[in-house]
Each structure stands twice: as structure tokens, then as C-alpha cells.
N, C-alpha and C positions, 0 to 999 in steps of 0.2 A: 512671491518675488522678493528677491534677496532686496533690491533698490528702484526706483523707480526709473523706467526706459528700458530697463535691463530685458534681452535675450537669454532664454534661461535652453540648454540641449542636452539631452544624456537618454544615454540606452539604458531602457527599462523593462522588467518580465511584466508579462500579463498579471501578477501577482499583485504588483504595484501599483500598474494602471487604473487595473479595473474592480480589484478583490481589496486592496489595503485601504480604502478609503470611501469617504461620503461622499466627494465631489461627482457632480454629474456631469453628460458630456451632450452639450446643446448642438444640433443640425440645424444650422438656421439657412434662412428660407434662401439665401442665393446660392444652396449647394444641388448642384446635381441630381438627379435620381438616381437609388440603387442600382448597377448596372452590371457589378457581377451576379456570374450565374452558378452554372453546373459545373463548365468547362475550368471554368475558376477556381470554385473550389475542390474539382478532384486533383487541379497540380498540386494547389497544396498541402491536401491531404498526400497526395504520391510522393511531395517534398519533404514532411513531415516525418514519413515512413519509411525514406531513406535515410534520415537525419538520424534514425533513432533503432535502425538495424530493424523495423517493426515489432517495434514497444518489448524488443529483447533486453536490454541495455537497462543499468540501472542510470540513473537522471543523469548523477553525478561523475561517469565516464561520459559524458557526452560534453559538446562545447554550445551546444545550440542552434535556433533557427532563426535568422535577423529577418522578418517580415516586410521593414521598408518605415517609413516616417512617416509621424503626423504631426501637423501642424497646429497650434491650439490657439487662442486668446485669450488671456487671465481677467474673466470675470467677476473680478470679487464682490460689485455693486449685488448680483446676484448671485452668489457663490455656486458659480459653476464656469467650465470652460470649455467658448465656444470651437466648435470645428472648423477649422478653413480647409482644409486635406488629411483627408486618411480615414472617411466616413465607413467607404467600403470595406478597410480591413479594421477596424473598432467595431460593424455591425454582423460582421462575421465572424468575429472571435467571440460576441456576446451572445450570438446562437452556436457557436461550438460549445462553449460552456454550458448553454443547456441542455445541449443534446448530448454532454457528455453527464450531465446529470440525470438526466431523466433515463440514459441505458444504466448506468451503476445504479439505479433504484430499481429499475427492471432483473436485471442479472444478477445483483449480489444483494439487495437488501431484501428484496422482494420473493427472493428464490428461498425455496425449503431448505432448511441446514441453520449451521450459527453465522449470522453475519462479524466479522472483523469487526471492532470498534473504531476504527480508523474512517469504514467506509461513511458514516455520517458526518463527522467531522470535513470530508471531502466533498460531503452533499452539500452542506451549510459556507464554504471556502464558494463553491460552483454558484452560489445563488446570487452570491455579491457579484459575480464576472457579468451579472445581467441586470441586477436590483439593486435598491439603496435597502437597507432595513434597516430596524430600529434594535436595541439593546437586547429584546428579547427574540433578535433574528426572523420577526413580521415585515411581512412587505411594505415599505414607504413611497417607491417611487421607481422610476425606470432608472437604468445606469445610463444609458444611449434615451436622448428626448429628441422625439423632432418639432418645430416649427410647425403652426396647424397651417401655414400654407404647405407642405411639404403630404400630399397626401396618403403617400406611403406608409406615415410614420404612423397609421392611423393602426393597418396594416399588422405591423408591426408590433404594437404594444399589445394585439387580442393576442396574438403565437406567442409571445411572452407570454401573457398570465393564464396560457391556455382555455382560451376561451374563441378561439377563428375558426373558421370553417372556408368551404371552397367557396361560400356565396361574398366572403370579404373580398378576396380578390377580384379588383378594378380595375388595377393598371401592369403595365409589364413592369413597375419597378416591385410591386404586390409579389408578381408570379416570379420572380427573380429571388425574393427574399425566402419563399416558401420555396422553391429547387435552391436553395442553398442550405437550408436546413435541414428539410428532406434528406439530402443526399450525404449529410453531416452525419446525421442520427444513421441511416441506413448501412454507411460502412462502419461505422462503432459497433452495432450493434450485429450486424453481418461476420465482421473482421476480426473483432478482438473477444478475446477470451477475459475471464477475471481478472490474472495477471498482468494480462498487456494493458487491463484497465486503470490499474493503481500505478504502470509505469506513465501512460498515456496521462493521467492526470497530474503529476510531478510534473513531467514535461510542459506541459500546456504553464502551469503556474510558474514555473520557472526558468524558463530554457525559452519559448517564444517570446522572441525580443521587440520593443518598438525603438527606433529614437524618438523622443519626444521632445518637439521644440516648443516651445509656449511664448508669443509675445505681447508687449504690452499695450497693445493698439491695434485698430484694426488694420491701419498705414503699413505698419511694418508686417504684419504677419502677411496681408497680401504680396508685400514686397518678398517675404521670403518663398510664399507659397508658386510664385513666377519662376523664383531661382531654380527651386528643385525640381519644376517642369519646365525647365528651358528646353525651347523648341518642338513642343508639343508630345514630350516621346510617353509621356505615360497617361493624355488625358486627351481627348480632341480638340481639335482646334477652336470649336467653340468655348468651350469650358476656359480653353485660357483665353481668352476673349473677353468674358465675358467679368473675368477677371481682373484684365487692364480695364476695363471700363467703368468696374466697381470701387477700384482703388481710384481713379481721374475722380470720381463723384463723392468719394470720401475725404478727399485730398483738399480737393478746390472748393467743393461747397457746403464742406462739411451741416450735413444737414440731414436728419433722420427720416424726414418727409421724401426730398428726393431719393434716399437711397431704398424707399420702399416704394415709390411708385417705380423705381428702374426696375424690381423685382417683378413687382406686376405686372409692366409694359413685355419685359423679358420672358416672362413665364405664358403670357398671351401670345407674341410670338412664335414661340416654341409649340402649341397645342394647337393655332392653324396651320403649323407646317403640318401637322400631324393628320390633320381634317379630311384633306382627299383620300378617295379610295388609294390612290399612289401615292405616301408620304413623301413628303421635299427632303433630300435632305438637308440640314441647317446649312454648314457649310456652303453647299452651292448656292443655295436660295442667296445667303451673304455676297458669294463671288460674284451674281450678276450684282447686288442692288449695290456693287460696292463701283462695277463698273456705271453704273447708272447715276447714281450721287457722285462720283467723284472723278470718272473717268479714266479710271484704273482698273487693268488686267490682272489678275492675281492667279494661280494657284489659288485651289483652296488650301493645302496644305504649306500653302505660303503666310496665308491671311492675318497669322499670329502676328509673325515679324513686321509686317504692315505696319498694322496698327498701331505696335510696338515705336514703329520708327515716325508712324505720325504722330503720337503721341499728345490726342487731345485730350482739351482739359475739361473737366466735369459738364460745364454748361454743352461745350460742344459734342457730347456724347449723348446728354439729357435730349438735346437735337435730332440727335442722326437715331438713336433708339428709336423717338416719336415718331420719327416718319417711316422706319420699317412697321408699327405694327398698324 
């Protein structure tokens, strides 16, 4: 951070984000579960592959692919920066990288003939987009951490070091993260030849773009992370929800104890909607007890703006949390 307060925003390649550096990227515990899937990532594979004439194209005629923003918060205390938005496309660019690693070790380094000298230098580039290593390019650490409340992340880091199997998978954010890798590695290794492999990798390192916003607080970055999902269009209404009520609790009572038992109470919530044979779904469950507590009718897809416009303050959330769960 250039100054203290400061909003730091600029479009960056995967190159940047995730390959040029030691910083890690923290999931903490009031984010979401993985929720893309297949559907997901074949647009952007199909997106990808119109972008790039499929992997005809050398890097540098092409102008790129802008993916969408994430939102960070500059944790220097423990050098890393947390997530507030853009989990989903940071944890799926860090399994494209390896599944674009592990097919160029299958097909070009692995395969009978002379391997290219280039293609290890690409393997060793691919391992940072997932890992932290150390000077002698050994693994140190994940690039993408989660929160050991977050139980995906668990999930996650065995398919990283290649060590998961089908008996890991527990939950639908598990089986989500595995069809998106899956179906990564399958068209790479399906789809593209040699060639298209060493264009495909240029690309991915330089031409998939984030903006990446970073602020200096948690206040502000949830302030920004509202902005960019004004009116619910890229997240459900819970999520932004859940989000006015994180920054109310961060704001007014600034307190690390409330804003982890709100995680708690939230995340208990959320898993007996899920209990019945017939899951609830969140939303509605919220539009009665909101008619119930408060005597308002709402849309669920209204619920956001509510909230929004009632705009309580930390204790009174701490409140109305405790009695849905």
C-alpha cells in the first residue's frame, strides 16, 4: 500500500496475481462455498476459445480475456491478502494451472521424443499459479488458503498436492471443486494438441486479466464488495445479506469475538436449512421470519434492498441473527 487508507485497483494477468509472487490468498470463514461448477467452467473454457481463435493465435495478436474482479484486504500483520470477492474465479484459475500442468507433463515431457526446453520452465511458472515454493522451486504452501472453518478448503488442498480421492468428497462445495477440475484437465487434454498447449499457456499467464482492488480495512472492502454486487446480480441475496450485516458488526462493534460468533450462528443457520429431507431455501426461510420479526412483506429477491434501507447497526443484527438460529 502506497499510503495508509489508500484503495489500491488495476488490471492484472494471472501472471501477476498468482505466478509473480509469495503473497498468499486467505478464504476466510464468512465466504460462501465453492459454487461454480461444470456449467461454469465450460463457458469459460468456450469463452477462452473464442478469445484465442482456439489456441491458433500467437499471445501477442490477441488483446485478451477480462474475467471480472476481486476484492482483497491487505494483510500485512500476516503477509497475506484476504478474500472478500472473487474466491470462485482465484480457485478456478489455481486448478486451471494445474491441470494445465499436469496435461504438458503428460503430452510433451512425458511423451517419447526430445522434449522443448521451454516446456519445464512452463511447468515450474504453473506450480506458482497453485503453490508458494521456496528458492529451490519445493513446495511451501498453498497459493489459495482456506479458513479451517470453511470445510471445502480441506477438499481442496489433498487435489492440490495430489493426494484426494472420491472418499474426500463430503460436501457439494467438495463435488463442485472436483467437476471443475475434472472437466479443466479433460478438455486440455481432450482438445488441444502440443501447439495449442504452449499457446494456451502464454495465454492463461498473460492475457487472463483480473482487476484487482485491495483495501485497507475490512469497512471499506465490504463497502466496495456491496458496490460491485449492487442489487444482487452476480451473488444471491443471501450472500449480500450476509454482507450488510458483517460490515454493521464490523463497523459498530468492532470486535473479533462478535464477528466470529456471527460466522458461527450464520453458518449453523445455513446447515439446518439444509437438514430436512426438503432443503429451505435461505431466502424464503429469511422472507417469512422477516415477516414474523418485523412485520414486513418482502420479495425474496427484494430482501437485499431491505435490509439495505433498514440499515441496522451491529448490536441489532447480533440480535436478529440470534433468534433465527
Amino acid at each position: 500500500m502506497s499510503k495508509t487508507g489508500t484503495i489500491l485497483s488495476a488490471m492484472k494477468p494471472i501472471a501477476d496475481i498468482l505466478m509473480n509472487n509469495y503473497t498468499p490468498y486467505f478464504i476466510p470463514d464468512f465466504q460462501r462455498d465453492f459454487v461454480w461448477g461444470e456449467k461454469e467452467v465450460t463457458e469459460l473454457w468456450e469463452d477462452i476459445k473464442a478469445d484465442t481463435d482456439v489456441f491458433q493465435k500467437e499471445t501477442d495478436e490477441l488483446e485478451g480475456y477480462l474475467l471480472g474482479n476481486i476484492v482483497l484486504i491487505q494483510d500485512d500483520v500476516n503477509n497475506r491478502k484476504i478474500v472478500v470477492d472473487g474466491q470462485q474465479r482465484l480457485t478456478t484459475l489455481s486448478l486451471m494451472g494445474l491441470a494445465l500442468q499436469m496435461v504438458i507433463q503428460k503430452k510433451i515431457i512425458d511423451a517419447e521424443g526430445p522434449t522443448p526446453t521451454n516446456a519445464y520452465s512452463m511447468v515450474s511458472d504453473l506450480r506458482k499459479s497453485y503453490s508458494i515454493v521456496n528458492d529451490m522451486g519445493e513446495f511451501k504452501d498453498l497459493k489459495i488458503q482456506h479458513d479451517s472453518g470453511l470445510y471445502f478448503g480441506q477438499y481442496y488442498r489433498k487435489l492440490i498436492s495430489g493426494e484426494s480421492d472420491e472418499n474426500d468428497i463430503s460436501t457439494d462445495a467438495d463435488k463442485n471443486i472436483c467437476a471443475v477440475f475434472d472437466k479443466i484437465y479433460e478438455s486440455m487434454d481432450e482438445e488441444l494438441n502440443n501447439e495449442q498447449l504452449f499457446h494456451f499457456f502464454a495465454y492463461y499467464k498473460m492475457k487472463i486479466m483480473l482487476i484487482e482492488t485491495t483495501a485497507p480495512t475490512e469497512a471499506k472492502a465490504f463497502q466496495l464488495f456491496e458496490i460491485l454486487n449492487d442489487r444482487g446480480r452476480s451473488l444471491e441475496p443471501m450472500d449480500l445479506i450476509k454482507n450488510i450485516f458483517l460490515k454493521a458488526i464490523v463497523t459498530d462493534l468492532k470486535s473479533n469475538t462478535a464477528k466470529e460468533n456471527f460466522n458461527e450462528n450464520w453458518r449453523e443457520l445455513i446447515n439446518n436449512l439444509h437438514i430436512p429431507k426438503t432443503p429451505i431455501q435461505s431466502s424464503t426461510f429469511l422472507k417469512y421470519f422477516v415477516v414474523a420479526c418485523y412485520g414486513d412483506n418482502n420479495k425474496a429477491e427484494d430482501l437485499y434492498q431491505y435490509f439495505k434501507n433498514k440499515n441496522l447497526s451491529g448490536q441489532e443484527v447480533t440480535e436478529f441473527v440470534n433468534k433465527m438460529v
